[in-house]
ZAMARGU-4260 file (C-alpha; in steps of 0.2 Angstrom, whole numbers, plus 5000, padded with zeros to 4 digits):
<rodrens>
0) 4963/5023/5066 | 4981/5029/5066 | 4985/5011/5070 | 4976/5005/5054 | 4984/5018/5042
5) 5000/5012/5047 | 4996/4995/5043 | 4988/4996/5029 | 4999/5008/5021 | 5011/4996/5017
10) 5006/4991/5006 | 5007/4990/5007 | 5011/4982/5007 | 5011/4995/5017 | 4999/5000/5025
15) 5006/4992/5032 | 5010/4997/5051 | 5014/5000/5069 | 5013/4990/5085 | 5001/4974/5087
20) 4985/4978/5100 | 4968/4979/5091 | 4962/4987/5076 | 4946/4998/5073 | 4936/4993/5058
25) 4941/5007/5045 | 4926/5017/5040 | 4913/5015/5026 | 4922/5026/5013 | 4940/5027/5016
30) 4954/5026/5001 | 4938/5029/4989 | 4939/5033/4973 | 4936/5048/4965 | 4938/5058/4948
35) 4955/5070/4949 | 4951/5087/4956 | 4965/5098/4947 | 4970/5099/4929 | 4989/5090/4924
40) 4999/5097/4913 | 5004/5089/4899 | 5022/5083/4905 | 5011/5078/4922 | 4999/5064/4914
45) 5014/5059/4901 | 5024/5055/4917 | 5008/5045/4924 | 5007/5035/4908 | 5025/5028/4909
50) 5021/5024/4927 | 5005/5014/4922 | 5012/5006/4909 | 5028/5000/4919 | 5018/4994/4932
55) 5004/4987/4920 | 5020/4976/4914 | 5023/4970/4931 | 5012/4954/4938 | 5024/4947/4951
60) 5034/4956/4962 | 5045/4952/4978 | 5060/4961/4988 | 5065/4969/5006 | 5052/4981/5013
65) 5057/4997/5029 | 5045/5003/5036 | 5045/5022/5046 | 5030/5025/5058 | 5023/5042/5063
70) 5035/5038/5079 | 5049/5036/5069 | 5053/5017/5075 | 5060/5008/5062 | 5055/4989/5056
75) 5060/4978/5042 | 5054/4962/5030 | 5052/4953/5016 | 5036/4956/5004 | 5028/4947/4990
80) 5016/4951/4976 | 5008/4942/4964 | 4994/4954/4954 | 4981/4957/4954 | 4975/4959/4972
85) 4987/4946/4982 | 5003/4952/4993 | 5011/4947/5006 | 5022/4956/5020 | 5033/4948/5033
90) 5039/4959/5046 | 5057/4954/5054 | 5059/4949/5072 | 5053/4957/5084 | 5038/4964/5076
95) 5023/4948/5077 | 5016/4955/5062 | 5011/4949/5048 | 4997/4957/5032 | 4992/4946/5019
100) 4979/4950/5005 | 4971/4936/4995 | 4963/4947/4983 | 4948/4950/4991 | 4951/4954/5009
105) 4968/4961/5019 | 4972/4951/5036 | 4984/4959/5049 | 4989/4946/5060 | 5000/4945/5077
110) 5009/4929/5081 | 5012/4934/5096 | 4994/4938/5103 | 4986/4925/5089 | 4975/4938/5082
115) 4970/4941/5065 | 4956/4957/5060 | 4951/4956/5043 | 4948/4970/5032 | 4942/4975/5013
120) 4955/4977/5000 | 4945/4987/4993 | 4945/5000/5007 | 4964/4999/5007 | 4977/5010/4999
125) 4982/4993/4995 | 4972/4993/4981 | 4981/5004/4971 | 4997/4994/4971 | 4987/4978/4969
130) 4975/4981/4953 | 4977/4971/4938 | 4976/4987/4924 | 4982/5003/4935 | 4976/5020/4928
135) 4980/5033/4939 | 4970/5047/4930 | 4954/5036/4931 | 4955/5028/4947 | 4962/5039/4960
140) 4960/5058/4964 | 4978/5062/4957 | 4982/5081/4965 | 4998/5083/4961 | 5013/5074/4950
145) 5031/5081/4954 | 5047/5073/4948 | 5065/5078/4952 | 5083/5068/4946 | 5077/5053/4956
150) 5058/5052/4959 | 5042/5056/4950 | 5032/5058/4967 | 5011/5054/4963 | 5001/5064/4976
155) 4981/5055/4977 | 4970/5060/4991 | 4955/5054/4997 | 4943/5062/5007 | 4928/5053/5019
160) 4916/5062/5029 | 4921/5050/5042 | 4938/5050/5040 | 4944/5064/5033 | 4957/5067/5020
165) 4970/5056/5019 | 4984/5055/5009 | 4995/5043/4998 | 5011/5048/4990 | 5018/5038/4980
170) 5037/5037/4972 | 5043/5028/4957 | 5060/5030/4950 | 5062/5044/4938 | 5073/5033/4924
175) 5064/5017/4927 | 5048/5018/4932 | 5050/5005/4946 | 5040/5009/4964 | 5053/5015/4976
180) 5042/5020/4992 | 5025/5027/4997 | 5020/5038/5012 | 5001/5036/5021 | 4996/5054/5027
185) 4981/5052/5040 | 4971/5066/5044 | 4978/5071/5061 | 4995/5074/5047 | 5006/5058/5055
190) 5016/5049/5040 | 5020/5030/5038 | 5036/5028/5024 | 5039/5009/5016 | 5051/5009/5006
195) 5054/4994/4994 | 5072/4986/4988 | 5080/4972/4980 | 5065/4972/4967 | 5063/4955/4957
200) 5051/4953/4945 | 5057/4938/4936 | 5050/4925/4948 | 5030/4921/4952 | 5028/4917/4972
205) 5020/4904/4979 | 5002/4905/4980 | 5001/4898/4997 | 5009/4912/5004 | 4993/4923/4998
210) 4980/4912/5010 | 4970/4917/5023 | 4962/4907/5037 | 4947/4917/5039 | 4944/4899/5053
215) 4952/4907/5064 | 4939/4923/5064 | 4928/4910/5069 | 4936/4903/5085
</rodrens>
């Protein structure tokens, strides 16, 4: 299960993590939604409306990605987004991984062991990142907004009978909005960072990029 946070924190593109052996289904329930559990203040949810509307404005999305695991190993790629539900995230050598959501489903793959599990995106933090309208007072259990010079820092948890509480921070730039990084807390309290750079919105990625074999499930 830690295994699968990683990945699929990355989130995307996450969610987006560690090594490459074989994943446990995630459980019936995980990254659910739910209404908020505290009150915002009024600066709070005003600093969650700019975030919604900038990333309301976005609908394609590509740059460099690092990644920090719960072990503190390092790795690196290129990822690419084109809302609502597709991304795509390329991990440099020598990580064999690859994760890839089509809108409907999330596939983690290993070149180098020719596997691929597939997973819901809907039971992915994923989602978050990947919806068409994003409304993070109605569809996330928003805890806690904090901002300082350089982030506004969103704080959603999500709690499972199976699973636990898990938790997704994530953080956007304080002048402009933009999605700098987000951190998966499981519930044993292991973290996994991706942090996003050289943003550019201006150019919409190939589809092909966003398609998923589900053949090779089949062999």
């Amino acid at each position: 299960m830690n295994r699968l946070l990683a990945r699929l924190s990355l989130a995307a593109a996450a969610a987006m993590f560690a090594a490459s052996a074989g994943l446990a289904a995630p459980p019936s329930g995980l990254f659910s939604s739910s209404r908020p559990t505290v009150n915002l203040d009024k600066e709070q949810k005003v600093q969650l409306e700019k975030i919604n509307s900038y990333f309301n404005s976005v609908t394609n999305l590509s740059g460099k990605f690092t990644q920090v695991g719960p072990d503190g190993n390092q790795t690196t790629g290129d990822f690419f987004m084109s809302k609502p539900g597709k991304v795509r995230f390329e991990y440099n050598d020598p990580s064999p991984i690859e994760l890839i959501s089509d809108g409907d489903a999330v596939a983690v793959r290993d070149r180098k062991l020719a596997t691929q599990d597939i997973y819901p995106l809907s039971q992915t933090p994923l989602r978050f990142l990947l919806s068409d309208k994003l409304d993070l007072m109605k569809d996330a259990n928003v805890v806690n907004v904090y901002s300082d010079d350089l982030f506004v820092t969103v704080v959603i948890e999500e709690k499972s009978v199976v699973a636990g509480t898990n938790r997704l921070m994530i953080a956007f730039g304080t002048k402009d909005h933009q999605l700098k990084q987000w951190t998966v807390t499981d519930p044993q309290g292991y973290d996994t960072t991706v942090a996003v750079s050289n943003l550019d919105s201006s150019k919409r990625p190939d589809p092909k990029l966003f398609k998923i074999n589900y053949e090779r499930m089949l062999k």
